[in-house]
CHARMM-style PDB file with segment names, atoms N, HN, CA, C and O in Angstrom:
ATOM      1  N   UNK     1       0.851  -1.178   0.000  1.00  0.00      PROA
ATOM      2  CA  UNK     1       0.000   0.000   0.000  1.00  0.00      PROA
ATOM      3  C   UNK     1       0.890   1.232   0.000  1.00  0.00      PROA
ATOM      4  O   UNK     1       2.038   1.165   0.440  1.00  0.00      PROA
ATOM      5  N   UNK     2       0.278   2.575  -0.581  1.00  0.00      PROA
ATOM      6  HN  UNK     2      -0.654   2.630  -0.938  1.00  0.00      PROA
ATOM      7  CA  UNK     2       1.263   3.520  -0.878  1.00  0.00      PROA
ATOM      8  C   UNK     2       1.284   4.712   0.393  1.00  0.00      PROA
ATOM      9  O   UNK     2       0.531   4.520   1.347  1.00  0.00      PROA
ATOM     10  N   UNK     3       2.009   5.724   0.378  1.00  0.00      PROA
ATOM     11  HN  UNK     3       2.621   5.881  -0.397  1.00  0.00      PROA
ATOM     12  CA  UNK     3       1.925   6.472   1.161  1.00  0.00      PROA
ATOM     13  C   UNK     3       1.221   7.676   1.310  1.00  0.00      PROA
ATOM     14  O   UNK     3       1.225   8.332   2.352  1.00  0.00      PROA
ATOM     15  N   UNK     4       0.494   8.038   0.080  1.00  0.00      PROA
ATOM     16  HN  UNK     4       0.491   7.505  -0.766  1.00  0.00      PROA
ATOM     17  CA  UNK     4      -0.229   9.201   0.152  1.00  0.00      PROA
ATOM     18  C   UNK     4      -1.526   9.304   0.397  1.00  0.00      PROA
ATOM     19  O   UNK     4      -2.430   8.654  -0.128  1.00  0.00      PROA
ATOM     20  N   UNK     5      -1.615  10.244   1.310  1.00  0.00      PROA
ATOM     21  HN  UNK     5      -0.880  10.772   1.736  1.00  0.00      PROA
ATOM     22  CA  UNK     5      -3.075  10.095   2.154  1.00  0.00      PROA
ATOM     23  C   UNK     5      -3.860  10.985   1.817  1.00  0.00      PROA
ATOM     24  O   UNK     5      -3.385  12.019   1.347  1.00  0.00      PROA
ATOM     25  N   UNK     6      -5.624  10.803   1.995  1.00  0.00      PROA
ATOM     26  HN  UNK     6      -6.010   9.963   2.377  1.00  0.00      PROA
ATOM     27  CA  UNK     6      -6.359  12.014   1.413  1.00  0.00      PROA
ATOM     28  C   UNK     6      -6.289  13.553   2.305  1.00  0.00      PROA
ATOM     29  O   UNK     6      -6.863  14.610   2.043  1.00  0.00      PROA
ATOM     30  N   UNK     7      -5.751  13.357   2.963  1.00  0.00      PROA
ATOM     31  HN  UNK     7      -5.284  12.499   3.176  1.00  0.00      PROA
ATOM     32  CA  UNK     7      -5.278  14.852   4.204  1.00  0.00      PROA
ATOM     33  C   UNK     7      -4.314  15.606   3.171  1.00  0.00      PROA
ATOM     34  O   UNK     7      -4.433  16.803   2.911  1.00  0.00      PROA
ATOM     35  N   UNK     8      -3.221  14.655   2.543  1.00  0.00      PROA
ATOM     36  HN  UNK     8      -3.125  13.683   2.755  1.00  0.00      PROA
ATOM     37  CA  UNK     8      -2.249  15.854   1.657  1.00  0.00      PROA
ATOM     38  C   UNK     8      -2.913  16.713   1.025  1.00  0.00      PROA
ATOM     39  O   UNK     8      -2.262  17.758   1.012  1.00  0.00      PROA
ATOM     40  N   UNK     9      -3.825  16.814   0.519  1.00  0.00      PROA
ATOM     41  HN  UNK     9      -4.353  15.965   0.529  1.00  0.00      PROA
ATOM     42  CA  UNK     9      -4.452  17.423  -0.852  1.00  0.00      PROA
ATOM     43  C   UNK     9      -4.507  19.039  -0.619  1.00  0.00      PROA
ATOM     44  O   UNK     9      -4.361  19.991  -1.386  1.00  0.00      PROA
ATOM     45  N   UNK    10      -4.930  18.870   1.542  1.00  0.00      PROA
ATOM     46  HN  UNK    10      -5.049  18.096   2.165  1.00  0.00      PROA
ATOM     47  CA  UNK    10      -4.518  20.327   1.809  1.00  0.00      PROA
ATOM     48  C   UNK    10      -3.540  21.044   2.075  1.00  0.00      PROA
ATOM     49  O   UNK    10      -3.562  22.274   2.081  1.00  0.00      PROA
ATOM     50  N   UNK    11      -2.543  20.308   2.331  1.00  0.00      PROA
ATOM     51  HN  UNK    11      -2.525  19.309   2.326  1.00  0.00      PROA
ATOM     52  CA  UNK    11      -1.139  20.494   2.426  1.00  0.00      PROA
ATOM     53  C   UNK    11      -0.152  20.578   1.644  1.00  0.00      PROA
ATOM     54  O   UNK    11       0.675  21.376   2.088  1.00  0.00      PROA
ATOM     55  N   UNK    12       0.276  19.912   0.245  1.00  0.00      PROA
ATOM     56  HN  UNK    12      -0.395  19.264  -0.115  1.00  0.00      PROA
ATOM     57  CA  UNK    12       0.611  19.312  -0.605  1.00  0.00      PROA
ATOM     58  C   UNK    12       1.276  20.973  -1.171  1.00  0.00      PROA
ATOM     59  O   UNK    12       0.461  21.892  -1.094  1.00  0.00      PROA
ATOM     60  N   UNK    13       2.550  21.291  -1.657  1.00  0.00      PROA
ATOM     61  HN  UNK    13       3.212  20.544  -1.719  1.00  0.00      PROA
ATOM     62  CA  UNK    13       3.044  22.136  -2.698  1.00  0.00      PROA
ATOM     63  C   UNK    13       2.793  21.750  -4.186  1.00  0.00      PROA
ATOM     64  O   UNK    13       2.478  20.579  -4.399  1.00  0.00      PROA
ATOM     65  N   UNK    14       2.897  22.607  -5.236  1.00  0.00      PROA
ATOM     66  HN  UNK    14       3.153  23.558  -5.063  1.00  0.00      PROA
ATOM     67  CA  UNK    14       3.299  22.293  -6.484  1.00  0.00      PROA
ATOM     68  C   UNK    14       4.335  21.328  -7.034  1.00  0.00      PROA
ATOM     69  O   UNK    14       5.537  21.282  -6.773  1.00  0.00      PROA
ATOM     70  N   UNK    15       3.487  20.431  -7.996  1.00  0.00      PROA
ATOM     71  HN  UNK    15       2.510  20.468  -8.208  1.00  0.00      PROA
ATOM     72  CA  UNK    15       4.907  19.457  -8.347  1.00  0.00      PROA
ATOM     73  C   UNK    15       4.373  17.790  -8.176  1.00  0.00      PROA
ATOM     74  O   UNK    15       3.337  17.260  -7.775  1.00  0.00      PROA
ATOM     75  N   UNK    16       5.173  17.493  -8.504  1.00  0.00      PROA
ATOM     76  HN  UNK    16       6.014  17.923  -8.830  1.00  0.00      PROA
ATOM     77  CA  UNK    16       5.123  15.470  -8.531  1.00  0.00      PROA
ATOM     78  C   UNK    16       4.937  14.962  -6.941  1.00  0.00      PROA
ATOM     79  O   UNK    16       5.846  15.274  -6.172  1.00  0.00      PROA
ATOM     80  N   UNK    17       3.979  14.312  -6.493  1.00  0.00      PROA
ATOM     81  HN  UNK    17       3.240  14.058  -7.118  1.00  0.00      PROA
ATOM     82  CA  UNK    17       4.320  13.660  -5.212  1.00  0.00      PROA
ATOM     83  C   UNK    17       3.902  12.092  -5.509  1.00  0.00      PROA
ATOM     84  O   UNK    17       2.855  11.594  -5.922  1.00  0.00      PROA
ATOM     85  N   UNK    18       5.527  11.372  -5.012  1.00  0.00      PROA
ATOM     86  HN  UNK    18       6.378  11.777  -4.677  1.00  0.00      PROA
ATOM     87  CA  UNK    18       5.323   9.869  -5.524  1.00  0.00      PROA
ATOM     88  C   UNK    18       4.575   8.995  -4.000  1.00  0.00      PROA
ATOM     89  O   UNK    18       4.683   9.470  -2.870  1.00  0.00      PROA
ATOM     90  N   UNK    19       3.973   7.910  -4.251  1.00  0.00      PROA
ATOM     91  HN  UNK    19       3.885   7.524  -5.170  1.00  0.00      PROA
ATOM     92  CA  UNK    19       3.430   7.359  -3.140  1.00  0.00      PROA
ATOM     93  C   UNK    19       4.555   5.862  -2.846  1.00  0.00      PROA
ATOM     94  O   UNK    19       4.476   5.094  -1.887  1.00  0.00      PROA
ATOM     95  N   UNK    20       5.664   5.789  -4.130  1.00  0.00      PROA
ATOM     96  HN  UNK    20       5.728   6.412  -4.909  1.00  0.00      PROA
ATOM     97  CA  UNK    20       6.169   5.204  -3.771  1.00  0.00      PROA
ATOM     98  C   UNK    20       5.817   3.448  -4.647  1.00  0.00      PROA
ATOM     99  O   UNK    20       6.776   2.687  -4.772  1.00  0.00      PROA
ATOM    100  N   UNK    21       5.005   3.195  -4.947  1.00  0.00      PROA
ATOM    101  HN  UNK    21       4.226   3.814  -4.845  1.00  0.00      PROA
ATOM    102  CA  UNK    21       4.286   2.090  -5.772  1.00  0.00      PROA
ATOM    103  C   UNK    21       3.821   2.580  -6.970  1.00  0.00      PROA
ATOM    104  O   UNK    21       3.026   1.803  -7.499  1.00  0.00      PROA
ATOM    105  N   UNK    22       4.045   3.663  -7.633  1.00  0.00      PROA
ATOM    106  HN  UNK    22       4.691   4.295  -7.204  1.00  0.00      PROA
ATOM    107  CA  UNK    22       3.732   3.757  -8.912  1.00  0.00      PROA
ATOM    108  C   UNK    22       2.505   4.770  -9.261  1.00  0.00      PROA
ATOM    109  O   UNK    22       1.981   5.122 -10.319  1.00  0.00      PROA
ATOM    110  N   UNK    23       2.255   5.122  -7.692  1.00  0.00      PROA
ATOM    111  HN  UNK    23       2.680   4.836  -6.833  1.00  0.00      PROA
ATOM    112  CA  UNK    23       0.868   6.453  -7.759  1.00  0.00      PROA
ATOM    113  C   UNK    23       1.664   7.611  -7.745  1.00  0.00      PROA
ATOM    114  O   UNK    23       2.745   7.741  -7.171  1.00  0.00      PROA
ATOM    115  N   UNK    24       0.985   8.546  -8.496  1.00  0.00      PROA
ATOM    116  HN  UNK    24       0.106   8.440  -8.963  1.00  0.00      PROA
ATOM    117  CA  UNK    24       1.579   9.859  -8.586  1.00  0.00      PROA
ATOM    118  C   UNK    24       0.700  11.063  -7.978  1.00  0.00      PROA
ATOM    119  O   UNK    24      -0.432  10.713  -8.313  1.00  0.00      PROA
ATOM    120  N   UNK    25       0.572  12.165  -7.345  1.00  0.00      PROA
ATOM    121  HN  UNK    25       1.491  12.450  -7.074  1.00  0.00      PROA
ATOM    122  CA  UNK    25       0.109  12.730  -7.352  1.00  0.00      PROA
ATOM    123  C   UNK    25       0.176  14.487  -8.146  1.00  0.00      PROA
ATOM    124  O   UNK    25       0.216  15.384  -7.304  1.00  0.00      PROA
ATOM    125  N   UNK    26       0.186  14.848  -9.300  1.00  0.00      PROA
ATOM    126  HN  UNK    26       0.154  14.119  -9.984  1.00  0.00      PROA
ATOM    127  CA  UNK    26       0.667  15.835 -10.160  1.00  0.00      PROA
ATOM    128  C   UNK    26      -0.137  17.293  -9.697  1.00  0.00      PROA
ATOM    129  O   UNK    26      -1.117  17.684 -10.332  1.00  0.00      PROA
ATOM    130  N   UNK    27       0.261  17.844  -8.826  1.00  0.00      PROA
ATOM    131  HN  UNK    27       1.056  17.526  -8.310  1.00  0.00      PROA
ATOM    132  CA  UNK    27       0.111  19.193  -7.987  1.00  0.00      PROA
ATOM    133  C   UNK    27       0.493  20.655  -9.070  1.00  0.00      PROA
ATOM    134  O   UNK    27       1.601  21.174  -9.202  1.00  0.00      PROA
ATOM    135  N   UNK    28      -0.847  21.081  -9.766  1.00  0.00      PROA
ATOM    136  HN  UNK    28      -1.747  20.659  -9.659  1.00  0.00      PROA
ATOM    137  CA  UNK    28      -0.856  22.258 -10.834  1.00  0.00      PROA
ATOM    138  C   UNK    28      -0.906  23.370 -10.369  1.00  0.00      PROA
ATOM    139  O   UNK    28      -0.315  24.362 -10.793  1.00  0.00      PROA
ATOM    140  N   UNK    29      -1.955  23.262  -9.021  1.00  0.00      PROA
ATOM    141  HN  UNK    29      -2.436  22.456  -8.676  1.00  0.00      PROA
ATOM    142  CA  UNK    29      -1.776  24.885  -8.286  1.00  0.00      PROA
ATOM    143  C   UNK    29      -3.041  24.061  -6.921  1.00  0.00      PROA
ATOM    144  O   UNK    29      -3.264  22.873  -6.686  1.00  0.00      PROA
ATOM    145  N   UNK    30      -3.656  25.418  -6.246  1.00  0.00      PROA
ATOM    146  HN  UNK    30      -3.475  26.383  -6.437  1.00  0.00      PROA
ATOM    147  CA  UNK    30      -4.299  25.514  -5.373  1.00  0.00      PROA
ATOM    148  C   UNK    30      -5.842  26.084  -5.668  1.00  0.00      PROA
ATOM    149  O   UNK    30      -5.851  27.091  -6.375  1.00  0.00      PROA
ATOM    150  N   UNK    31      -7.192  25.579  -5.220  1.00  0.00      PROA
ATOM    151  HN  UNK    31      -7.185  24.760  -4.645  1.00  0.00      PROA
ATOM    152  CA  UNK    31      -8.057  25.928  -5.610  1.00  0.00      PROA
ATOM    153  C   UNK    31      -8.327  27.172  -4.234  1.00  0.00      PROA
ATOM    154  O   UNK    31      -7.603  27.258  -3.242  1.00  0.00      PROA
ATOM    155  N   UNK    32      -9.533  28.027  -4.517  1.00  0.00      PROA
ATOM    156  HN  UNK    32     -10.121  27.957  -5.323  1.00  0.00      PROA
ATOM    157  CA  UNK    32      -9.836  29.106  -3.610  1.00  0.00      PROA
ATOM    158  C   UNK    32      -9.843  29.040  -2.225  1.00  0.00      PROA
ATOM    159  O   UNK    32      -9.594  29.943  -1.426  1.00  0.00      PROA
ATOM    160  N   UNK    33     -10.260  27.484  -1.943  1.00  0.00      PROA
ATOM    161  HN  UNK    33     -10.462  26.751  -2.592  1.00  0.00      PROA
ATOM    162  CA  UNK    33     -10.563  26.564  -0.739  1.00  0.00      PROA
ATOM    163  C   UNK    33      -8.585  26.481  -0.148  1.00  0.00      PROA
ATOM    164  O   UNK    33      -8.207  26.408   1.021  1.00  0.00      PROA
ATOM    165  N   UNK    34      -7.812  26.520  -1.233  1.00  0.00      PROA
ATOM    166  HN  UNK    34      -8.119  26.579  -2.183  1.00  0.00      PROA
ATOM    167  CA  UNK    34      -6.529  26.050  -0.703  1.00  0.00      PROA
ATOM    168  C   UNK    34      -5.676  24.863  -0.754  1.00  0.00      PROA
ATOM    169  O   UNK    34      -4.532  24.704  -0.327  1.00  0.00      PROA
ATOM    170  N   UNK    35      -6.816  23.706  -1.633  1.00  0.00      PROA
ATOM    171  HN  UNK    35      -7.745  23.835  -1.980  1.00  0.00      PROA
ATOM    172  CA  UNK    35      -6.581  22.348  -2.030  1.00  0.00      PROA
ATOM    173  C   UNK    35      -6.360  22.270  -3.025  1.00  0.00      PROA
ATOM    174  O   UNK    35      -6.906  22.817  -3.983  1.00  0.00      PROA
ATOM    175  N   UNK    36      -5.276  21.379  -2.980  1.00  0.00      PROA
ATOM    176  HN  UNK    36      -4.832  20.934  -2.202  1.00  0.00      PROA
ATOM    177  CA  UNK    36      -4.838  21.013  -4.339  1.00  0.00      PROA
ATOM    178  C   UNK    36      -5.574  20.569  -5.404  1.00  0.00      PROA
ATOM    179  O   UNK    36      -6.553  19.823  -5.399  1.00  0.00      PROA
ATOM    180  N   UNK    37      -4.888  21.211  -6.519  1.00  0.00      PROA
ATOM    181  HN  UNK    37      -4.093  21.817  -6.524  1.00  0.00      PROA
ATOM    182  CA  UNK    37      -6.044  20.638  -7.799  1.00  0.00      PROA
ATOM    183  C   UNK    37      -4.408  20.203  -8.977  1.00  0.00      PROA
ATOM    184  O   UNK    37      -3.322  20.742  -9.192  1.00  0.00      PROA
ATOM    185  N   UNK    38      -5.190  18.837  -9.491  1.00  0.00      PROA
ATOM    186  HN  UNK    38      -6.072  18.399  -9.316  1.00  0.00      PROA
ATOM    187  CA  UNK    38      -4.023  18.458 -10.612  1.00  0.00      PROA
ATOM    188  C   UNK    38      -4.476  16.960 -11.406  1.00  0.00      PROA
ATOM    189  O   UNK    38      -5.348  16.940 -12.274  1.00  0.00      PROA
ATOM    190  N   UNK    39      -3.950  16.093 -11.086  1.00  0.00      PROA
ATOM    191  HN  UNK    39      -3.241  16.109 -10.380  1.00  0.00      PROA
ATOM    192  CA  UNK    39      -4.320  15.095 -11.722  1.00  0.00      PROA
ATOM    193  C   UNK    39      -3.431  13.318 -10.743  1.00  0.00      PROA
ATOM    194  O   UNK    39      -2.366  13.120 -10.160  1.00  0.00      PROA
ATOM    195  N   UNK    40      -4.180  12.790 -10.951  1.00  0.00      PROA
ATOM    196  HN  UNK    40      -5.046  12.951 -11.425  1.00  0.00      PROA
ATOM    197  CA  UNK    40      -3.170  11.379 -10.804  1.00  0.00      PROA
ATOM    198  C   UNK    40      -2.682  10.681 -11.604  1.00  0.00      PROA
ATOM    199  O   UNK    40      -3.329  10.524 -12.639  1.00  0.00      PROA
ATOM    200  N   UNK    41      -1.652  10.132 -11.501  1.00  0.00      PROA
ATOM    201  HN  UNK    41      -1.126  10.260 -10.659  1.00  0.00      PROA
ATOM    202  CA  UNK    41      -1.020   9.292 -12.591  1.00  0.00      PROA
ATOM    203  C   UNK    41      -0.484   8.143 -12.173  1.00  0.00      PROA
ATOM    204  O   UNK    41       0.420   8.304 -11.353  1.00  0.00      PROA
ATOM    205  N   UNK    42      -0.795   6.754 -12.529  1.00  0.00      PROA
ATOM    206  HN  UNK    42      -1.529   6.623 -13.195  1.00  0.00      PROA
ATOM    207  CA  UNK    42      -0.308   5.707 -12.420  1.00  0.00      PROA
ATOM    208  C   UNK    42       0.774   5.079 -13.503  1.00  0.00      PROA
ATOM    209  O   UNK    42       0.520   4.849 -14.686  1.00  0.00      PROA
ATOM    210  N   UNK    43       1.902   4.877 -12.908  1.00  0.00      PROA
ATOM    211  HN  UNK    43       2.108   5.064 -11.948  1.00  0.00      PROA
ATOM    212  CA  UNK    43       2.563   4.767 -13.687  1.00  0.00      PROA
ATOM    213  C   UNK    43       2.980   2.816 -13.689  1.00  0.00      PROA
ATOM    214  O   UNK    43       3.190   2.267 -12.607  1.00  0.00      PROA
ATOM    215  N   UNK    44       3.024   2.218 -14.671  1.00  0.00      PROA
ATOM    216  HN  UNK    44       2.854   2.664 -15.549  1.00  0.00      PROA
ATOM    217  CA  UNK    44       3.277   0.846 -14.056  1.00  0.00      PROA
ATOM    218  C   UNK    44       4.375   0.128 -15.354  1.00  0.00      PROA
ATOM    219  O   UNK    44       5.075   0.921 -15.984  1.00  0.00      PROA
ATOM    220  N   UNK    45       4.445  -1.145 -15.631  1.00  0.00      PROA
ATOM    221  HN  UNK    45       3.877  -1.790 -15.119  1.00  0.00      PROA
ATOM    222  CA  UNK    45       5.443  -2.115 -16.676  1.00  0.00      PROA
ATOM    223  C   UNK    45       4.624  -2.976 -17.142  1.00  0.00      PROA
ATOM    224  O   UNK    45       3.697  -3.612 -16.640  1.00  0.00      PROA
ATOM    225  N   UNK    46       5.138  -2.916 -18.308  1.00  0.00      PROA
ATOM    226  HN  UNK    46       5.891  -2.399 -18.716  1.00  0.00      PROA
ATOM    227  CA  UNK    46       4.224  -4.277 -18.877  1.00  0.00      PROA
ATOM    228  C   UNK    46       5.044  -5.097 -19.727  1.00  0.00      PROA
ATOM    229  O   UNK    46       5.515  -4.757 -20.812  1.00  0.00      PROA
ATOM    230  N   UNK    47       5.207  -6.450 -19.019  1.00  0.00      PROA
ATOM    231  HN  UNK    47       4.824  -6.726 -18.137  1.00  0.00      PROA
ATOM    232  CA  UNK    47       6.320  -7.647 -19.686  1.00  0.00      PROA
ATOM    233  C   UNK    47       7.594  -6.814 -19.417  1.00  0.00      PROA
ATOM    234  O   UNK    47       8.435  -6.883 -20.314  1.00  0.00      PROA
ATOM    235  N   UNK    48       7.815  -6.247 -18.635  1.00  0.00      PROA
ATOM    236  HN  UNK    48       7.132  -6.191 -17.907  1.00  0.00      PROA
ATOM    237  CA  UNK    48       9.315  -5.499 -18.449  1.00  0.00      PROA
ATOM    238  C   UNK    48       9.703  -5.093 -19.941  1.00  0.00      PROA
ATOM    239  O   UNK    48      10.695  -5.547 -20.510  1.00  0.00      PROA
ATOM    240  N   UNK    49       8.836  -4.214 -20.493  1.00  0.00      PROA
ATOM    241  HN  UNK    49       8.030  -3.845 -20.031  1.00  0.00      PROA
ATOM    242  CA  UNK    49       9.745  -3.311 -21.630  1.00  0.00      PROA
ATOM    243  C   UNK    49       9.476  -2.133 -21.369  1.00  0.00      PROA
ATOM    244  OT1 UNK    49       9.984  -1.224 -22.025  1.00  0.00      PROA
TER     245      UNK     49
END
């Protein structure tokens, strides 16, 4: 299981935050509220190429 918890979202700076297993969290800016807004990205292998 990875390390990023739903509490970061208010905390969290601009930028890549890895969870460590292949979850990404991609930090674009801050909404009015102060929470992060961006996207997730899973990154994974397939047949090792």
């Amino acid at each position: 299981m990875g390390r990023l918890a739903s509490n970061i979202l208010g905390t969290v700076g601009v930028g890549k935050h890895s969870d460590g297993a292949g979850l990404y969290l991609l930090v674009t800016g801050h909404n009015d509220k102060g929470r992060a807004k961006g996207s997730w990205i899973f990154r994974y292998t397939y047949l090792k190429q």
